[in-house]
C-alpha positions in Angstrom: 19.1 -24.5 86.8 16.1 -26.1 84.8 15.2 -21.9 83.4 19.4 -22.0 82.7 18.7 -24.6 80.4 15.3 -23.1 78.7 17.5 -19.7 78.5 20.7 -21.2 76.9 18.4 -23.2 74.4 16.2 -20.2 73.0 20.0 -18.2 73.0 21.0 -20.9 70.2 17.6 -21.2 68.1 18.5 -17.7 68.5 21.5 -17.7 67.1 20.5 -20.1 64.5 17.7 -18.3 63.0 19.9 -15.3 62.7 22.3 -17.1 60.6 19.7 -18.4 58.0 18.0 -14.9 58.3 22.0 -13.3 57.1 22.1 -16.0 54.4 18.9 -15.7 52.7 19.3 -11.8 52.2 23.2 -12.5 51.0 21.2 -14.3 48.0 19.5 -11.6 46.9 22.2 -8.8 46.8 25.3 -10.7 46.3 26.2 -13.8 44.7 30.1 -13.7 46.8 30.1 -16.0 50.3 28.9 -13.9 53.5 31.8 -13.8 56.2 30.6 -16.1 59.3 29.3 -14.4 62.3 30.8 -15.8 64.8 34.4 -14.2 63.8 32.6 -10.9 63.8 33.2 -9.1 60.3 30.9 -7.3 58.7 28.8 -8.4 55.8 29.6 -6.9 52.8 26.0 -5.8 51.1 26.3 -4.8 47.4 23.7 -2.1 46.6 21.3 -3.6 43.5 22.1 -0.9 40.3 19.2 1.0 39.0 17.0 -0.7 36.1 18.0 0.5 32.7 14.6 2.6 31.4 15.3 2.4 27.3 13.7 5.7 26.1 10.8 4.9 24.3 10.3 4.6 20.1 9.5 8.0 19.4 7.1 8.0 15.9 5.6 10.8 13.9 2.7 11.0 16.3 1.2 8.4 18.8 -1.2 5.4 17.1 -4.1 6.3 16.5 -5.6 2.8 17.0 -6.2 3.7 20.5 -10.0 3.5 21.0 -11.8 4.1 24.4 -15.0 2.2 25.1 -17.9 4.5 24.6 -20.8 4.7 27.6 -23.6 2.1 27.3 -26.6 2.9 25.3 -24.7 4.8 22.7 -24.8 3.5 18.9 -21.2 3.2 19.3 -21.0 1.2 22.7 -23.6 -1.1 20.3 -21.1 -1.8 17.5 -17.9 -2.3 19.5 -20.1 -4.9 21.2 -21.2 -6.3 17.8 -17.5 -6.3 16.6 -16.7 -7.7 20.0 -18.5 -10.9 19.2 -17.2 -11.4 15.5 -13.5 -11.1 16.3 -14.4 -14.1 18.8 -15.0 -15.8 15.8 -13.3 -19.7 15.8 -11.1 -19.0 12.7 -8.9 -16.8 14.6 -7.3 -19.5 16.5 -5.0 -20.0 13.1 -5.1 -16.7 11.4 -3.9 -12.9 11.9 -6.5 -10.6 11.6 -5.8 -6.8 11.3 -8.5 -4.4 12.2 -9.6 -1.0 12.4 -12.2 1.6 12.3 -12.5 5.0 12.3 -15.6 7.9 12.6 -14.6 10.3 10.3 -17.9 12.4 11.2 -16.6 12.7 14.9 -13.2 12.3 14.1 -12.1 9.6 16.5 -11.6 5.9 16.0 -14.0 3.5 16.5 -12.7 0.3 17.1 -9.1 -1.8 16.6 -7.8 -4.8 16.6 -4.0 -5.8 16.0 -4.3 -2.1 13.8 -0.8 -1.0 13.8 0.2 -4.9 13.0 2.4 -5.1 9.6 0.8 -7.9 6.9 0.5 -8.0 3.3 -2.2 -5.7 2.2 -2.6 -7.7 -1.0 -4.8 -5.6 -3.6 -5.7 -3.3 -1.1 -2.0 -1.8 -1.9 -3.7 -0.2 -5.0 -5.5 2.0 -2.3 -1.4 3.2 -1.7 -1.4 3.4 -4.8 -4.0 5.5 -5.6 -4.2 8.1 -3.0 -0.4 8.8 -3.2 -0.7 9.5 -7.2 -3.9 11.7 -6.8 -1.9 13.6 -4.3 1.0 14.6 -6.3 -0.4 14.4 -9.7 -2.1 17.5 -11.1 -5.8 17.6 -11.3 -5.5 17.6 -14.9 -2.7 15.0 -15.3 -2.7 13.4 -18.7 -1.4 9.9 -19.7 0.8 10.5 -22.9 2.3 9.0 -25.6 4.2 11.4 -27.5 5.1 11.1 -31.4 8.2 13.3 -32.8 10.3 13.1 -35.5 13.8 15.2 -36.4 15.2 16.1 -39.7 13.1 17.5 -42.1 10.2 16.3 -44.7 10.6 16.8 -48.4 8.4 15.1 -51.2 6.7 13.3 -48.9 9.7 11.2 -47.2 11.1 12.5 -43.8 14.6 12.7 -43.8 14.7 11.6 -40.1 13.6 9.5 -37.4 10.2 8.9 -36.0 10.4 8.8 -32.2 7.8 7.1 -29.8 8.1 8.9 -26.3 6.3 6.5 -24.0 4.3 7.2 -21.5 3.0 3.8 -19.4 -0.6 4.5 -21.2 -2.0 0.8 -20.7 -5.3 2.9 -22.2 -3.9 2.8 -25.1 -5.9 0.6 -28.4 -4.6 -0.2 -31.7 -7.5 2.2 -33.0 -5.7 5.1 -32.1 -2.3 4.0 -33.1 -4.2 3.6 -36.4 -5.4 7.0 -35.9 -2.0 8.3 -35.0 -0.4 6.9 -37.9 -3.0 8.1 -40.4 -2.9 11.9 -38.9 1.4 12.4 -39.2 0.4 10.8 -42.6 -2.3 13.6 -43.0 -1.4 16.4 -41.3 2.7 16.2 -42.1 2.8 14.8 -45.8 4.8 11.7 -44.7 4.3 8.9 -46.8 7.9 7.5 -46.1 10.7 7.3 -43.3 14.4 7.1 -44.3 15.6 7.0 -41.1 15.2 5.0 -37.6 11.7 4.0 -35.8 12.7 4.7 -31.9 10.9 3.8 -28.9 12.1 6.1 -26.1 11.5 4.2 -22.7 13.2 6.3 -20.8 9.9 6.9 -18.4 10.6 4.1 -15.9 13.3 1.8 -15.0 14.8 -1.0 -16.9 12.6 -3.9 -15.2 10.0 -6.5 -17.6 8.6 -7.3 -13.2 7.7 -5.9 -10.1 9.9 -6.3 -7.3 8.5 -9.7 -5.0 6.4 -10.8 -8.4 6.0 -14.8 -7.8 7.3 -16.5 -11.0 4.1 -17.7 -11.9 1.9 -14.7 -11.6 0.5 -14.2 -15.2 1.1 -10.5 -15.3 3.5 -8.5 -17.5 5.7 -8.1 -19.1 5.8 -4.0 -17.9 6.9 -1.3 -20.2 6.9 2.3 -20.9 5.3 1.7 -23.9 2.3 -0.6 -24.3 -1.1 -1.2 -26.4 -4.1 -2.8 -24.3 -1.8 -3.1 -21.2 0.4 -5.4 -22.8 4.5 -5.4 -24.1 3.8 -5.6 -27.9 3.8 -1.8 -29.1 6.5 -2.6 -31.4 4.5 -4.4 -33.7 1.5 -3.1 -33.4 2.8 0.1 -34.3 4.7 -0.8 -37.2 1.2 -2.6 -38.5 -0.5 0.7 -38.2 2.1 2.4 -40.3 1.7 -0.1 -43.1 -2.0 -0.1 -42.7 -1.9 3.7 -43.5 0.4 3.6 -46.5 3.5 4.9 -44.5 6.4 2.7 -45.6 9.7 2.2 -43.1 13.0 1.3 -43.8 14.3 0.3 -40.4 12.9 -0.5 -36.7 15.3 0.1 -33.7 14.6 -0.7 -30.6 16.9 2.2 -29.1 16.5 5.2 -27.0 16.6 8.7 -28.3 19.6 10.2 -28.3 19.7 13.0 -25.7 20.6 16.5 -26.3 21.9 15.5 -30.5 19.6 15.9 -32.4 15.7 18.2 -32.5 12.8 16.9 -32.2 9.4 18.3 -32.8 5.5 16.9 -31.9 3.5 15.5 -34.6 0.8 13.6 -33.0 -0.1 12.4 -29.3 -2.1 10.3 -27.4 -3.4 11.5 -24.0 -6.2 9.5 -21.4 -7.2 10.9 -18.2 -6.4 9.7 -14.9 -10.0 8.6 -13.9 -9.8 6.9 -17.1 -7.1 4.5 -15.6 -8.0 4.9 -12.2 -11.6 3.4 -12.2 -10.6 0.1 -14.0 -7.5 -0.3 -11.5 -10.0 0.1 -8.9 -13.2 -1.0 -9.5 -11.8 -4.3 -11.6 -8.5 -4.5 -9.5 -5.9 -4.5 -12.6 -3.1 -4.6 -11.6 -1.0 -3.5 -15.2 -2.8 -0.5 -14.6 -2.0 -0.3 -10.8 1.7 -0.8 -12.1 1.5 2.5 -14.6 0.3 4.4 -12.4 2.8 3.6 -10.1 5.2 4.8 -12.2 3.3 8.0 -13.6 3.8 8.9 -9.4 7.6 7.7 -9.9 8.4 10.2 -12.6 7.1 13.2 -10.6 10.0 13.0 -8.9 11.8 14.2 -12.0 14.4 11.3 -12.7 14.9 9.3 -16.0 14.1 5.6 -15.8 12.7 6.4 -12.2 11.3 3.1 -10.4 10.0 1.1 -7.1 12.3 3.2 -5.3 10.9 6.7 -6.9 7.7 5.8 -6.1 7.6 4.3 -2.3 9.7 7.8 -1.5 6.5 9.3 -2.7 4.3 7.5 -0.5 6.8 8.1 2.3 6.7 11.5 1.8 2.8 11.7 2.0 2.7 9.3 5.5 5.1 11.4 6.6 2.9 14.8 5.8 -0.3 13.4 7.6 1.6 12.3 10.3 2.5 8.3 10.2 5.9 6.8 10.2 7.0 5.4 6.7 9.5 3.3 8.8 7.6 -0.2 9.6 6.0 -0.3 6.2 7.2 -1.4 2.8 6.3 0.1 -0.7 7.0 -3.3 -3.3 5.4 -2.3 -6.3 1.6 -0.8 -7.1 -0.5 -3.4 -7.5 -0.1 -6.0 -4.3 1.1 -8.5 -5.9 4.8 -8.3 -4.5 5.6 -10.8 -2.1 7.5 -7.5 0.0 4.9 -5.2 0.3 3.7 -4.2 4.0 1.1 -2.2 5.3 -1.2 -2.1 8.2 -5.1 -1.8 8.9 -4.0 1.4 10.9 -1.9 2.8 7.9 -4.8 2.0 5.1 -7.3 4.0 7.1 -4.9 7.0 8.1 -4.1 7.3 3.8 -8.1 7.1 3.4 -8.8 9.8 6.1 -6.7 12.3 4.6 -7.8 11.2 1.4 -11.6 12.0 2.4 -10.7 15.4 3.7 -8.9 16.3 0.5 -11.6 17.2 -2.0 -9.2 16.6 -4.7 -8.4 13.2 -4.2 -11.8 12.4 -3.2 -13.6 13.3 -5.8 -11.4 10.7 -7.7 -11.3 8.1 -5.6 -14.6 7.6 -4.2 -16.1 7.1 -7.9 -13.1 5.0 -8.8 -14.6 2.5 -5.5 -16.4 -0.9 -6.3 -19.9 -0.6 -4.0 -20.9 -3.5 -2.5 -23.9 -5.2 -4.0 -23.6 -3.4 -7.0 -20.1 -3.3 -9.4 -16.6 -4.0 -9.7 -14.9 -6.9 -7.7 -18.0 -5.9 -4.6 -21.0 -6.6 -7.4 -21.8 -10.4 -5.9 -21.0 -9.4 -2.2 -23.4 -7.7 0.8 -26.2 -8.4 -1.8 -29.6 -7.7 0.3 -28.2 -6.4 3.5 -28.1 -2.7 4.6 -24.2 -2.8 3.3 -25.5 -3.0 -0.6 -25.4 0.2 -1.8 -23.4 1.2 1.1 -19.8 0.4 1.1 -17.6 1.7 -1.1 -14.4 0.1 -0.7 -10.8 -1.8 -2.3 -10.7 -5.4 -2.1 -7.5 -7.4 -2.2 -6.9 -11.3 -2.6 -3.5 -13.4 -2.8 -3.1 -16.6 -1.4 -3.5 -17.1 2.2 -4.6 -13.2 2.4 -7.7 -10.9 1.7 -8.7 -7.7 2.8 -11.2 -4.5 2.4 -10.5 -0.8 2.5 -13.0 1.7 2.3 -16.5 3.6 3.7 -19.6 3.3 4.7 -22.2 5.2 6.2 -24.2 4.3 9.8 -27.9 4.2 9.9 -27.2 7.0 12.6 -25.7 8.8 9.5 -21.8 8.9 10.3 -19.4 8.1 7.7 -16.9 5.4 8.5 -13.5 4.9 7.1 -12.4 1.1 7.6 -10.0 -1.5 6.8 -9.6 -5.2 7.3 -6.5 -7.5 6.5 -7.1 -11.2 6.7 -4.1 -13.0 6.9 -3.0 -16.8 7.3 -6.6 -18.0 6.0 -7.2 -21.1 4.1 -9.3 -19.6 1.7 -10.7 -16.4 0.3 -14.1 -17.0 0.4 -13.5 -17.5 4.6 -11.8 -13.9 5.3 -14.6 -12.7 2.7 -17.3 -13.9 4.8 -15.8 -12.0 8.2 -15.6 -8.5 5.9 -18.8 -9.0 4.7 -20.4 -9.7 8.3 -18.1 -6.4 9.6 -19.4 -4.1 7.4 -23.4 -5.3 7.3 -23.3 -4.9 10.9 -21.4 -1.6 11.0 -24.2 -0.5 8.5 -27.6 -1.6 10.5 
C-alpha cells in the first residue's frame, strides 16, 4: 500500500510536469490556447515561416575601405598601430571623424576609419572639382572671353553691335580689357558704335549663388562674365572703351540674338587652365572653384548649363572608376554649399585614379599646397618629416575641416589620403589631428 502511494504520487508530478512542458513550447510557436490534455486532442503546432534574407545593396564594386591587418614587424603593421592610437584620441567622444588611407605603390589600402561615411567635405570639394574638370577638359583647354561684332564698319563707326561672349574667366584684369578695347580700335578702324553693347551670358545658368550658399557667406555674386572674379564687367568694360577713344551710344544688358543676325571675332581673351587651377587650389578660392565648375558644366554641350550639368559629370567619372555616385551629392564647386556630400573613401578613390592618369596629374599635383611650404599648408607640419612632404587640399567651414592629398613613406611608398573632421568646435582642433596623421605617416 505505502509503494501505491509513492507510485500514484510520482504518476501526478508526472502528469504535472508534462502539462507545463506542453505550455511552454505552445509559447514559442503559437500565440492561440493549447487544447487540454486530459480530453485528448491533439495540439495544434504552427510551423515558424522562414526569415525574410533582403538581397543585399548591390554597388558598383565592393568598398574599398576594407583593410586587413598587416603581420607584425612590417612598416605597415607600424603605422596602423600609430593610427590606432590617434583615433583613440578624447575629441572623438563628440565628433565624426572620416578616415582613410591608401598605398598607391602596392595598390591596397592602408588603413580606414568610418571611410565610406557621408559628411561635408568642405573645401576639399575643390578636389571634385578639380579632378572631374581635368578629366573631361582638353589638355589644352582655354578660358575665353570672346569679342564679336555684326554689321559692317564704314568711316570708322560700326554699323552694328559689339557682343561680349563670356566665358567664366575670373583671370580676367581690367589691363586686358584695356588691351582688348585698344586692339578692335587698332586692328578694325572702330572709333564709334551705333548699335547695342551685348553681354552674351549664355555659358551657365541664370543663378547670382551656389546652391546651399549660407546667406552670409561673402562670396559672389557669379557670372558668366567677370573682371578679377567679381560681377562688375559691365562697367569696367564700358571704362575701357572710353579710355581708348571708342565712343558708345547704348549699353544693353541682353543676350545675343541666336541664329538672326552674323557675327565675326575681333579680339579675345584666353588663360590656361593651370592658370586658374593653382590659385583655386593652392589659395582655396572658391570664385574660381565656381568657374571652373561651370567650364566642366558646359562640356556637356547645353546653353545656360548649371549645378545639375556639372554633378552628372562627376557622376559619370565615379561611375567610370568604379564608385557609386548614389550616396554622394555634387552642390556646387567650391564647398561652400550647405548640400554637398562626400566621403573619405570617395576623395581618395577620385585621387587614385587621378594619380594613375598622367594627364590630370601633371595638373593637379603642382596645383597642391605642400605642407610647410605654400598655399593654405605654408604655416602647417613646419619642422617634421611631413614639410616638404604632403601635398594635399585643405577644407574649413564651421564645425568641419579636412585634408586630401599625398605623401610619401620614409620606406618610399606613395600614399593617397583623406581626412574629414566633422562636428569639431574649432578648426585649429581637427587641424591638429591631420597634422599628427600625416607627420606620423611620413616618419
Amino acid at each position: 500500500m505505502k509503494y501505491t502511494k509513492y507510485l500514484l504520487l510520482l504518476l501526478v508530478l508526472a502528469s504535472c510536469a508534462s502539462k507545463r512542458s506542453i505550455s511552454h513550447r505552445s509559447l514559442q510557436a503559437d500565440v492561440r490556447p493549447v487544447a487540454p490534455v486530459e480530453v485528448q486532442q491533439p495540439v495544434v503546432v504552427v510551423e515558424e515561416e522562414e526569415p525574410v534574407v533582403e538581397e543585399p545593396v548591390v554597388s558598383a564594386r565592393p568598398l574599398i575601405s576594407q583593410v586587413h591587418r598587416f603581420e607584425e614587424g612590417t612598416w605597415q603593421a607600424a603605422k596602423q598601430q600609430a593610427l590606432d592610437q590617434l583615433v583613440q584620441s578624447p575629441i572623438f567622444e563628440t565628433t565624426q571623424l572620416g578616415l582613410y588611407v591608401y598605398d598607391l605603390t602596392d595598390g591596397q589600402p592602408l588603413y580606414a576609419v568610418n571611410a565610406a561615411q557621408r559628411m561635408r567635405p568642405a573645401s576639399c570639394q575643390k578636389v571634385v572639382t578639380a579632378i572631374t574638370a581635368l578629366n573631361f577638359l582638353r589638355s589644352d583647354y582655354k578660358l575665353t572671353t570672346d569679342f564679336r561684332i555684326t554689321g559692317t564698319v564704314s568711316g570708322g563707326v560700326l554699323n552694328g553691335d559689339l557682343i561680349v561672349v563670356g566665358g567664366m574667366d575670373p583671370l580676367v584684369t581690367q589691363t586686358e580689357l584695356l588691351q582688348a578695347a585698344a586692339s578692335i580700335k587698332e586692328q578694325n578702324g572702330i572709333q564709334s558704335i551705333t548699335g547695342n553693347i551685348i553681354y552674351d551670358l549664355s555659358m551657365r545658368e541664370d543663378t547670382p549663388y551656389g546652391w546651399g550658399w549660407c546667406w552670409d557667406d561673402d562670396y559672389g555674386p557669379l557670372s558668366a562674365l567677370l573682371v578679377d572674379g567679381k560681377d562688375s564687367f559691365d562697367q569696367n568694360w564700358l571704362q575701357a572703351l572710353e579710355k581708348t577713344g571708342i565712343k558708345v551710344n547704348y549699353s544693353s544688358n541682353s543676350q545675343a540674338k541666336k541664329g538672326k543676325q552674323q557675327t565675326k571675332s575681333v579680339y579675345s581673351i584666353r588663360h590656361d587652365l593651370d592658370d586658374l587651377l593653382e590659385p583655386m587650389m593652392k589659395q582655396s578660392d572658391n570664385i574660381y572653384a565656381e568657374c571652373l565648375f561651370y567650364q566642366t558644366a558646359s562640356t556637356t554641350g547645353k546653353k545656360g548649363a548649371g549645378r545639375k550639368e556639372a554633378a552628372q559629370r562627376t557622376d559619370e567619372l565615379l561611375k567610370k572608376i568604379g564608385v557609386d555616385p548614389t550616396p554622394y551629392k555634387v552642390a556646387d564647386g567650391s564647398g561652400l554649399s550647405l548640400y554637398n556630400y562626400a566621403s573619405a573613401e570617395m576623395l581618395v578613390a577620385l585621387l587614385c585614379y587621378a594619380w594613375r592618369t598622367e594627364s590630370i596629374r601633371e595638373h593637379l599635383l603642382p596645383s597642391l599646397p605642400i605642407a610647410g611650404y605654400d598655399g593654405t599648408l605654408q604655416k602647417r607640419m613646419q619642422g617634421t618629416e611631413a614639410e616638404g612632404n604632403v601635398r594635399a587640399k585643405t577644407g574649413t567651414v564651421t564645425g568641419i575641416t579636412s585634408l586630401a592629398g599625398y605623401l610619401t613613406t620614409a620606406s618610399g611608398h606613395v600614399l593617397a589620403f583623406a581626412i574629414i573632421n566633422q562636428g569639431v568646435e574649432s578648426a585649429s582642433m581637427g587641424r591638429a589631428f591631420q597634422d599628427k596623421v600625416c607627420i606620423e605617416l611620413c616618419k
